[in-house]
N, C-alpha and C positions, 0 to 999 in steps of 0.2 A: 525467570518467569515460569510460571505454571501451565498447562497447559490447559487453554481457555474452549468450554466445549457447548451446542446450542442442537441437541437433537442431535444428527448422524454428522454434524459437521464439527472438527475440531480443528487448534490452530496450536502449533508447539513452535517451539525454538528451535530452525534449522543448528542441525549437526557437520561436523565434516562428513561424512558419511553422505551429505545429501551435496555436496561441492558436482558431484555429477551432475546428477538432476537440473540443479540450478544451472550450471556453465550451457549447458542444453538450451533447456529455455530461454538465457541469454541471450546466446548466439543464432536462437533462431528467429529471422528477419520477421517471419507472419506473429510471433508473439511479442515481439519488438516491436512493432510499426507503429501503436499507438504514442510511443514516448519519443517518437523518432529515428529510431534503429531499423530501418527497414532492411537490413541486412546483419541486423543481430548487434551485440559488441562487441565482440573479437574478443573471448575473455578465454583462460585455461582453468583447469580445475583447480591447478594449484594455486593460482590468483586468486578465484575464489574459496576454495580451504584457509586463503593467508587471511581473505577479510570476514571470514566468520570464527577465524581465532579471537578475534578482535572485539568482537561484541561482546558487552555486557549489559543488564540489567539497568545499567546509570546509563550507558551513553548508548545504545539503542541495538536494535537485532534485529537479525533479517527471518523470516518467519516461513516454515511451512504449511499448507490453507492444507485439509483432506476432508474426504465427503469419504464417511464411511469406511474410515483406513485408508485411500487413495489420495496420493496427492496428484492437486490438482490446478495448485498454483503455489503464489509468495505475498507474502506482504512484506514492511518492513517498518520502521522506526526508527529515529533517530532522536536524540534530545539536542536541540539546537541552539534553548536558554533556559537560564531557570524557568522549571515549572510549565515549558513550551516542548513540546513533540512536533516533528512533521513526520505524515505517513506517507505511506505509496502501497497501491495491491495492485496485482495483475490475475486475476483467472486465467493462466497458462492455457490448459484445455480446451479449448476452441469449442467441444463438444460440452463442455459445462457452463460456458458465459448464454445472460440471459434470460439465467433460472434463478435468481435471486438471490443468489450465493455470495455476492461480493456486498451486500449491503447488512447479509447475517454477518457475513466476517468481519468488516467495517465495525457493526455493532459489538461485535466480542472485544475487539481491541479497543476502542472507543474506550466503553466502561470501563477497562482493565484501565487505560494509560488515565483516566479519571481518579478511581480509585485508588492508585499509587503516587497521589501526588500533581499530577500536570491539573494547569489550571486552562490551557489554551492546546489546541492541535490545527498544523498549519500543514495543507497540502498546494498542490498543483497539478494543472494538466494538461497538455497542447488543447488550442482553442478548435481541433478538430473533432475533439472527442466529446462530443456531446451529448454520448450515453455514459459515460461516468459523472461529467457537470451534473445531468437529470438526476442521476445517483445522489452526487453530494450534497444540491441542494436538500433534493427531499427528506434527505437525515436530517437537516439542519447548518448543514453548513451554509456560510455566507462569503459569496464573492468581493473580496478585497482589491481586487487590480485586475487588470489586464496587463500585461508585459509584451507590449509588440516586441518585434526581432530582440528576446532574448536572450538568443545563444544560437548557435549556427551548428546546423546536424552534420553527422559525415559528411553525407553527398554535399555537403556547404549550400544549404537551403537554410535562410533564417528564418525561426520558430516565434511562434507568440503561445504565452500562455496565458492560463488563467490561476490567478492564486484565490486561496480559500482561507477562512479557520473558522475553529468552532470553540466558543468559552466553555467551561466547565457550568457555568452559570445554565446558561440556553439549553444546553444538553439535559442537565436535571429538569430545568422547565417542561424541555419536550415529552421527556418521559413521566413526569406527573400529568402533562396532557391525555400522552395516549390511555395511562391507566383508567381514566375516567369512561 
């Protein structure tokens, strides 16, 4: 994958090199708490180094976000069926959520995973987070399900989420929209 860029913001393909960075972020509870990790995930570098050997271009990657050379969060990818992507991003930076950065990134990936193929992109999100749902609607994504207790967090608190996707179809429409 290329590295996809929109004014001071760019998005490349995490490295081992960045297995740091990420296991951090991980492991830390206040950047975790949206997906249910209120005390991180217990992961090591080398765990993380192991699943970013792992990634390819066909079956998905985990993604460095930077504002201006800083990184400042992740996204990621995964190919899940033919022609179907699910994503996931998080703005790490507590000091950078907010500012409209996860909807420029969203849209870099977006296009990209369009572009090469996917006809469909399928997300989720705990049904607490109701600044990223505002998010994914407003791209265009459409709410598919609710998932009461669908998985049980550490502390053993059962979770409900929300799932999404967006067609290839609706995407090109929205953006013939806006151009007008």
């Amino acid at each position: 994958m290329e590295i996809l860029r929109d004014r001071e913001l760019a998005v490349r393909p995490a490295t081992e090199a960045d297995s740091y960075l990420l296991a951090n972020w991980w492991n830390d509870g206040a950047v975790m708490a949206h997906a249910g990790f209120v005390d991180g995930v217990n992961t090591t570098i080398a765990e993380v180094a192991g699943k970013l050997a792992k990634d390819s271009d066909e079956t998905g990657r985990r993604l460095i976000l930077l504002r201006e050379g800083e990184a400042i969060g992740e996204m990621n990818y995964r190919i899940i069926a033919p022609r179907t992507a699910e994503i996931g991003i998080n703005i790490c930076r507590s000091d950078r959520q907010e500012k409209g950065y996860g909807r420029r990134f969203l849209t870099l990936l977006i296009d990209h995973l369009f572009i090469v193929g996917n006809q469909l992109i399928q997300l989720d999100t705990m049904i607490e987070n109701e600044r990223a749902q505002h998010v994914y609607e407003s791209i265009g994504f459409r709410k598919t399900a609710i998932r009461d207790n669908c998985w049980q967090d550490p502390a053993g608190r059962w979770r409900t989420a929300v799932a999404y996707e967006l067609s290839e179809a609706d995407w090109q429409s929205r953006k013939e929209n806006r151009k007008m």
